[in-house]
C-alpha positions in Angstrom: 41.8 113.9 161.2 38.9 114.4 158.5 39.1 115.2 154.7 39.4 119.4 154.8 42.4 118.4 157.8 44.1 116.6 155.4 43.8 119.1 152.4 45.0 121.6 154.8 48.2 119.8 155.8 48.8 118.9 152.3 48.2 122.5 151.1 50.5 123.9 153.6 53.3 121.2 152.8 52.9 122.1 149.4 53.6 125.6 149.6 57.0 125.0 152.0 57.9 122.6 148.7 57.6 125.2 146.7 58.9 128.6 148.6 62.1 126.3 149.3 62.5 125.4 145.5 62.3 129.1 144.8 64.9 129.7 147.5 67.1 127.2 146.2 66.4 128.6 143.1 67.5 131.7 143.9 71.0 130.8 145.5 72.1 128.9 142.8 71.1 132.2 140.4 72.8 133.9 142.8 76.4 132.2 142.8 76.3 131.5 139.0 75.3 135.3 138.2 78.0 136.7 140.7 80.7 134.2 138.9 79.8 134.9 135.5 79.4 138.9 136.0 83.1 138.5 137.1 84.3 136.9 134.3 82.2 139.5 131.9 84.0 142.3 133.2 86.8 140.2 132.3 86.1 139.4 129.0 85.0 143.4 128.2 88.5 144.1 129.9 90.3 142.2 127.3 88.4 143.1 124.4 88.9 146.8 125.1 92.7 146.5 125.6 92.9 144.4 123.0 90.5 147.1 120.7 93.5 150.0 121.6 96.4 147.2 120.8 95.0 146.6 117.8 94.1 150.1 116.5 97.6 150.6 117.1 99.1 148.2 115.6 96.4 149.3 112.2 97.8 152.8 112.7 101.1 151.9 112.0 100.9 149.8 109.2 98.8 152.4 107.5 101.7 154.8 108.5 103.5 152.3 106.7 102.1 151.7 103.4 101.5 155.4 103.5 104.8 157.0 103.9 106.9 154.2 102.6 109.6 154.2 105.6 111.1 150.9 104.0 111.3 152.4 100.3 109.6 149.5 98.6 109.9 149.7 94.7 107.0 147.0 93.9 103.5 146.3 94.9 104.4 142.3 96.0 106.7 144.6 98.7 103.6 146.0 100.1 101.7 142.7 100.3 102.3 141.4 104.2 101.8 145.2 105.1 98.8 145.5 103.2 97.7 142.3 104.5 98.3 142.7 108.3 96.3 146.5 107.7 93.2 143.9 106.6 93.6 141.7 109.4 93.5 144.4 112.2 90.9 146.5 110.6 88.4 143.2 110.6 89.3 142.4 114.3 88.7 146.0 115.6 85.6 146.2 114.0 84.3 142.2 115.5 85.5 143.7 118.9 84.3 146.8 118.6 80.6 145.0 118.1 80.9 142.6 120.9 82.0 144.9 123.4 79.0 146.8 122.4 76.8 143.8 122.7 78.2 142.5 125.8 77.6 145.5 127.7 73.3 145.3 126.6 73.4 142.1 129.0 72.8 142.3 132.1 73.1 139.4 134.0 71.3 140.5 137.1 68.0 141.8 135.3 67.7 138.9 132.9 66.9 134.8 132.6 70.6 133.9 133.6 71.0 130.4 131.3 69.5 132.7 128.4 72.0 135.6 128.6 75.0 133.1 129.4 74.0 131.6 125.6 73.9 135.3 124.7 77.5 136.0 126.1 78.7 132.4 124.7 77.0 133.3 120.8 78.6 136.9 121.1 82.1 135.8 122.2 82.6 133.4 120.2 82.4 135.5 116.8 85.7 137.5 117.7 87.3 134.2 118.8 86.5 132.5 115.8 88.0 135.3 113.2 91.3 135.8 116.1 92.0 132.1 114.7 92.2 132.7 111.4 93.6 136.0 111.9 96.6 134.9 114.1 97.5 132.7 111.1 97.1 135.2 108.4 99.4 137.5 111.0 101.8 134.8 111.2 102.3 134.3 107.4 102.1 137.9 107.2 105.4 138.1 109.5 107.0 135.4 108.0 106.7 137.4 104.2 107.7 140.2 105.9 111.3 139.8 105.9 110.8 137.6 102.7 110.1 141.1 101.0 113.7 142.8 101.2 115.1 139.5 100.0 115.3 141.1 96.4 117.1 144.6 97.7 120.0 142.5 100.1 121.0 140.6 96.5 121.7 143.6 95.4 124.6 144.2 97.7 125.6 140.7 99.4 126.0 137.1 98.6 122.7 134.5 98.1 123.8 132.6 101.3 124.3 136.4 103.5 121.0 137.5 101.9 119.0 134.1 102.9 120.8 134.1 106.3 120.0 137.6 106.9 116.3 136.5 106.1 115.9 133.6 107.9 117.0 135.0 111.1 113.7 137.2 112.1 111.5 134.4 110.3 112.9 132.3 112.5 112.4 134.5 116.0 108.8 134.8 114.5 108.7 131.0 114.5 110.1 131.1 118.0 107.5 133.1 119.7 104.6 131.5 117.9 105.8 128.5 119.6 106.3 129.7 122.7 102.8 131.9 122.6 101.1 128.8 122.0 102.7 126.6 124.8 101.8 129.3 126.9 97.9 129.0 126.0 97.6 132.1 124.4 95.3 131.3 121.8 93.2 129.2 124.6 89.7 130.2 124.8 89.4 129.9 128.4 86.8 132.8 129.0 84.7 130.7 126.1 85.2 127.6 128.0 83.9 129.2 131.5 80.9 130.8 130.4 79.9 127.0 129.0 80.7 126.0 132.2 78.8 128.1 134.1 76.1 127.2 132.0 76.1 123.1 132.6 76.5 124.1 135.7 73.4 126.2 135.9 70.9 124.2 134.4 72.4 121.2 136.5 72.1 122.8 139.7 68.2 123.8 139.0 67.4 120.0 138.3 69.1 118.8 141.7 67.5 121.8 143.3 63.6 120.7 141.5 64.5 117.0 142.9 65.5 118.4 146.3 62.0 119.8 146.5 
């Protein structure tokens, strides 16, 4: 076999290397897009349902502070309402963003590991206010009651009054508890796209040393 033979062989070899790294390439694109356009839709699910819960939920404390059902005689009365109106205005608005953001990706048109760090950055901003506002919900739920402490004085005895109190702080205590052993406030979704991710960029280094 002479020189040009061997430059031939080599050429050819070289070009079944490389149409098989581009087919492995493609597989692997292939399973992590169709797993992570799953979990999208997912994700776009949640933050639309949770978008209507909480525009709800900002509708009737607005109803609230505007019509007064409770008859509250002094501004500190108004404080966990007015509080809990902040709280779901700012999280509408973060999901309202994201769910517009999420749905200019498209997984199938665009570098994969580039628009799962897209997803991951965009996701994460809602996440990160949920935390604080799932505390400032909780203390807002716990002042809640706190605020017709003054008005059951009025008409029973300090130990009624605090037990009356006490009661729905503690059921709010109760199912804070419970939502968290549950994994409520788990960021799973978060934890996947990272996943999918490693996984990725993994994947396309065994697939370059296969080749």
């Amino acid at each position: 076999m002479n020189i040009d033979d061997l430059k031939a062989t080599w050429q050819q070899y070289d070009q079944k290397l490389q149409a098989s790294q581009t087919l492995n390439e493609r597989l692997i694109q292939s399973i992590i897009t169709e797993k992570s356009q799953s979990r999208l839709s997912h994700v776009q699910n949640h933050f639309t349902l949770g978008s209507f819960f909480t525009l709800f939920w900002l509708t009737l404390t607005i109803a609230v502070l505007a019509g007064n059902p409770f008859d509250y005689q002094s501004i500190y009365e108004y404080a966990p309402i007015f509080i809990l109106s902040l709280s779901f205005a700012a999280m509408l608005v973060l999901m309202g963003k994201a769910i517009i953001q999420l749905k200019k990706i498209n997984l199938s048109q665009t570098d994969l590991a580039n628009a799962l760090r897209q997803i991951i950055s965009v996701y994460s901003k809602p996440r990160r206010f949920l935390k604080y506002t799932v505390i400032i919900m909780f203390s807002a739920s716990l002042l809640f009651p706190l605020s017709f402490l003054p008005r059951k004085l009025n008409h029973s005895s300090l130990g009624e009054a605090l037990a009356d109190t006490a009661a729905p702080m503690a059921i709010s205590l109760i199912l804070y508890f419970i939502a968290n052993k549950l994994g409520a406030f788990e960021d799973v979704s978060g934890q996947r796209f990272k996943q999918y991710l490693h996984e990725l960029e993994e994947l396309k280094t065994i697939a370059k040393e296969l080749s």
